[in-house]
N, C-alpha and C positions, 0 to 999 in steps of 0.2 A: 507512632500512630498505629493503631491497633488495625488488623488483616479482617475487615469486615465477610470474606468468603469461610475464614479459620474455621469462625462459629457456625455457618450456616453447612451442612449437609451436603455434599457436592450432589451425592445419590436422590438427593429428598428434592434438587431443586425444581421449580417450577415456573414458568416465564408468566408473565404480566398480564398476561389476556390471559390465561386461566386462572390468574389468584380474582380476576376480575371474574368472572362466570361463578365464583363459587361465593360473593360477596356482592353488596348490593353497590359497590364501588365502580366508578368507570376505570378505564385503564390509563388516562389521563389522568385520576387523582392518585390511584397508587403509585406511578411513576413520579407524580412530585410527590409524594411520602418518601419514594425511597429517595429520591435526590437530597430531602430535606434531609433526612436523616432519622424521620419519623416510624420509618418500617425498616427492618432489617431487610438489606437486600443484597446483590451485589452485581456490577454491569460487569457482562461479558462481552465484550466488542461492543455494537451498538444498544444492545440487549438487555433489560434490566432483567434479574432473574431473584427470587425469594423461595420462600420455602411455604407448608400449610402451617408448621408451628411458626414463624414468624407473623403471619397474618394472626392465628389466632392470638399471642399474643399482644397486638395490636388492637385488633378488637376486646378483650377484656381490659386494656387499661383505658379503650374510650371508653367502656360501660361503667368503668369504674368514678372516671374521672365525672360522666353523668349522675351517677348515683351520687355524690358528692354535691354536686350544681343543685340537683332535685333538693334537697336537704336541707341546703341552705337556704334554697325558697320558701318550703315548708316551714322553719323554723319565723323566717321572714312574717311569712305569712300567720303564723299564730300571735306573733306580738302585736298584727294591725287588727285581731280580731277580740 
């Protein structure tokens, strides 16, 4: 099983309630992203801790994965019209 801390920046880390202040996320939902497995993170004692490039990208593959959703609507949407 891969060292989820390996990859993340010991220097760059950031704790929970600030990746939450810099995103429109409560700290409740980033703490189950990182549980899930959803956001790169890593707990230090009780403490979930990430980085800004893990956030960011997390937020470009939700945008991504919306820009996709949207598309399919639209496409949707042209063959009812």
């Amino acid at each position: 099983m891969p060292n989820p801390i390996q990859d993340l920046r010991i220097d760059s880390l950031i704790s929970i309630s600030d990746a939450a202040s810099i995103t429109s996320y409560s700290p409740e939902f980033i703490r189950m992203l990182a549980r899930g497995g959803k956001l790169q993170a890593v707990k230090i004692g009780r403490d979930w801790m990430t980085t800004r490039d893990a956030i960011l990208d997390y937020l470009r593959k939700q945008q991504k994965r919306h820009e996709s959703s949207l598309m399919t609507l639209h496409n949707a949407e042209r063959k009812l019209i």
